[in-house]
N, C-alpha and C positions, 0 to 999 in steps of 0.2 A: 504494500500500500504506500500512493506518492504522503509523504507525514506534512510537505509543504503544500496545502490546497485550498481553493477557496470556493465559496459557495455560494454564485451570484441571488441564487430564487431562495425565499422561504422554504424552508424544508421543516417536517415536523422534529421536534427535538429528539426526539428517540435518535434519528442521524446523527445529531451530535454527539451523543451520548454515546453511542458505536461507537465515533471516532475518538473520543476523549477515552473512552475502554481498552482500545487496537493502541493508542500513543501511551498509555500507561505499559499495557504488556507487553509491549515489543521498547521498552525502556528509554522510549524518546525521552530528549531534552524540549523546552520551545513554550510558548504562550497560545492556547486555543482564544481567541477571541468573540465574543457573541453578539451579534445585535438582535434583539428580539424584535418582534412584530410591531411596539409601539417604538420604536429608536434606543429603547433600553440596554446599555454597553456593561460587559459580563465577561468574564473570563475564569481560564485555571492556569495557572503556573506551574510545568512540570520541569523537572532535573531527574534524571537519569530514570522516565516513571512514575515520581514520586512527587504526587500533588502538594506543594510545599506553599501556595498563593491561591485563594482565591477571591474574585471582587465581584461584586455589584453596583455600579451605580461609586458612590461615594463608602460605601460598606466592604468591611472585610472577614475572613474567617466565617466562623460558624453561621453568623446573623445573613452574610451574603449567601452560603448554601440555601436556606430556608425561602429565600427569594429566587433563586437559581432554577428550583426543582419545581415551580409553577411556572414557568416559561412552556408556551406552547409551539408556537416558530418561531423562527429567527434564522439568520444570517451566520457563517462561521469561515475562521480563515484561522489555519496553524502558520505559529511562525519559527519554523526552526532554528534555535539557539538564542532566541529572545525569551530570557529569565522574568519581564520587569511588566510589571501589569500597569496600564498609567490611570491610575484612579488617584483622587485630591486627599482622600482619607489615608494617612501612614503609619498610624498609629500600630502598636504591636499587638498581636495576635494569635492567636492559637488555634490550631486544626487539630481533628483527629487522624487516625492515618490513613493513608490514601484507601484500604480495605472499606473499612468505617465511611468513605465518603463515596465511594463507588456504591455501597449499599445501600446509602440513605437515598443517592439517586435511582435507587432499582434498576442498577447495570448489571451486576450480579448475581448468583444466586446468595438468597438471606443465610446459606450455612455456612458463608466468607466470616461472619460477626463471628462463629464459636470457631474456627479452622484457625483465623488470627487473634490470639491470645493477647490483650494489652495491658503489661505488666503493673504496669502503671494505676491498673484499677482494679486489679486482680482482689480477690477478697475482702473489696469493699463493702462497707453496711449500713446497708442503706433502711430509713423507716417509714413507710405509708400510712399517711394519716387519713381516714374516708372512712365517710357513714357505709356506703356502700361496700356492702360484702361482695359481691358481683365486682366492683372497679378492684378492692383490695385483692379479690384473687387472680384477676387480671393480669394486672401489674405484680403479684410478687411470682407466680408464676413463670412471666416472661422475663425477670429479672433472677433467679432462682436458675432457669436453664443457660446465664451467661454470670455462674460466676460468681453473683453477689451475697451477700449474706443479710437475708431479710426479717425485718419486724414490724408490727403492724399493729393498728391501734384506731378505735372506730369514733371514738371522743376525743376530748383538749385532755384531758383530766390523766384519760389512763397514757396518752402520749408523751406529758410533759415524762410522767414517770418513767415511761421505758426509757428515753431519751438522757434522761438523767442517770438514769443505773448502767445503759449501752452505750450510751455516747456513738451514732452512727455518725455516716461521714456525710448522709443527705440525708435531706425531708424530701417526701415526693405529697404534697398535700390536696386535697380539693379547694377550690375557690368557695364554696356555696355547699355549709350543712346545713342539716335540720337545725341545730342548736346554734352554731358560733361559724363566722368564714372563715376560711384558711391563711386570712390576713393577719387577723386577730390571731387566731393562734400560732401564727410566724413572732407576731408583734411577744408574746406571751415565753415564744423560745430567746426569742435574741434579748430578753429583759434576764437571762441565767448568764453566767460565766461562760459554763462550757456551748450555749446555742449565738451567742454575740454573733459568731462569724460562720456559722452552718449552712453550707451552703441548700439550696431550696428548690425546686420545681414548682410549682402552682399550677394545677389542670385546672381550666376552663372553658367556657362555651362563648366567651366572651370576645369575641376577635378585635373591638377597642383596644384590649388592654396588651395584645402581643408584639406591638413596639416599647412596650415600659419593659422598664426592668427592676425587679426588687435586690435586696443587696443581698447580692454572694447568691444571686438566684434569674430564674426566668418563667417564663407566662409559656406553658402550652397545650395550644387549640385540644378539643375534646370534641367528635370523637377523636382518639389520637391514633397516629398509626404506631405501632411499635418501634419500629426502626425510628423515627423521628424523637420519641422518646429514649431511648436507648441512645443517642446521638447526644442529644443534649444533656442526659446523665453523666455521659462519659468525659464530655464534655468539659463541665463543670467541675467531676473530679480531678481530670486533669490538670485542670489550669489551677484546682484547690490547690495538687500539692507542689 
């Protein structure tokens, strides 16, 4: 496959996403470039394979995948041996690894997340706060077959306590209980020593609130997919430690 090409017509992104798969595996260096269907400029930055940049707009890292992966057409042009993404945003950033990014984009097959072991978060423990017996085995579930070591708690009450005796390394909480929101009881953990800086997920239904961000945490869409969740856990721990 020529790795240097361009693609004057809209093509659906799945094309793209072939090609950014094919320049990953065959260990290209170089910049895929995107223009989307509304003039929206996008990119990845690989070195040797290894998506090390990626941009949206003025965004970088994880917050630019989330935007990346709703693109329907667009425009693409590889450019071999160009490292440098020219977006106005330089601030530093954190990805996960190129496995972990190719998955979130459904390039892959999903049994990349368990085949790539990221040591980095390897028996981490994580604790699910939710009324919902249904979301809690969901989530610990799908968090349980990658790894994590889970606890779970359907109140503020019984959670501050496990939290306090476990000390995990995330909250993954609901936005909206029967009794108290998941704000309130963030607000409730970061008022302790050990929760101040615990890093946090918030599932909601709320698509306002998925540009804010709470501290040492993030806002995500419900229903959620699991790789997208699993993405931003990892995430998260990552850049925790």
């Amino acid at each position: 496959m020529n790795m240097t090409a361009y693609q004057s017509n809209l093509v659906v992104f799945d094309d793209i996403k072939n090609m950014l798969n094919t320049a990953c595996n065959e260990g290209h260096s170089g910049v895929l470039f995107i223009s989307s269907a509304n003039g929206v400029g996008a990119g990845f930055s690989l070195d040797n394979g290894k998506i090390v940049d990626v941009a949206y707009k003025t965004m970088r890292g994880n917050k630019a995948l989330l935007n990346i992966k709703n693109i329907e057409r667009a425009r693409f042009f590889f450019g071999q041996g160009e490292l440098t993404l020219p977006v106005i945003n330089n601030v530093k950033h954190d990805l996960p690894d190129t496995a972990h990014i190719l998955n979130f984009l459904n390039m892959t097959n999903s049994e990349i997340l368990s085949s790539t072991k990221d040591e980095s978060i390897a028996n981490r423990r994580v604790m699910i706060i939710n009324d919902s017996y249904v979301v809690r085995s969901i989530v610990k579930q799908m968090l349980i077959r990658h790894d994590y070591e889970v606890f779970e708690a359907g109140d503020a009450e019984s959670a501050l306590f496990i939290i306090d005796n476990e000390q995990p390394d995330l909250v993954v909480l609901d936005h909206i209980m029967s009794s108290i929101n998941g704000k309130d009881i963030l607000r409730r953990i970061r008022a302790t020593e050990f929760g101040k800086n615990l890093p946090a997920v918030i599932l909601t239904s709320d698509e306002s609130l998925l540009n804010k961000n709470i501290v040492s945490g993030s806002y995500c869409l419900m229903p959620f997919k699991p790789n997208d969740l699993l993405l931003m856990i990892s995430d998260l721990l990552s850049s925790d430690r």
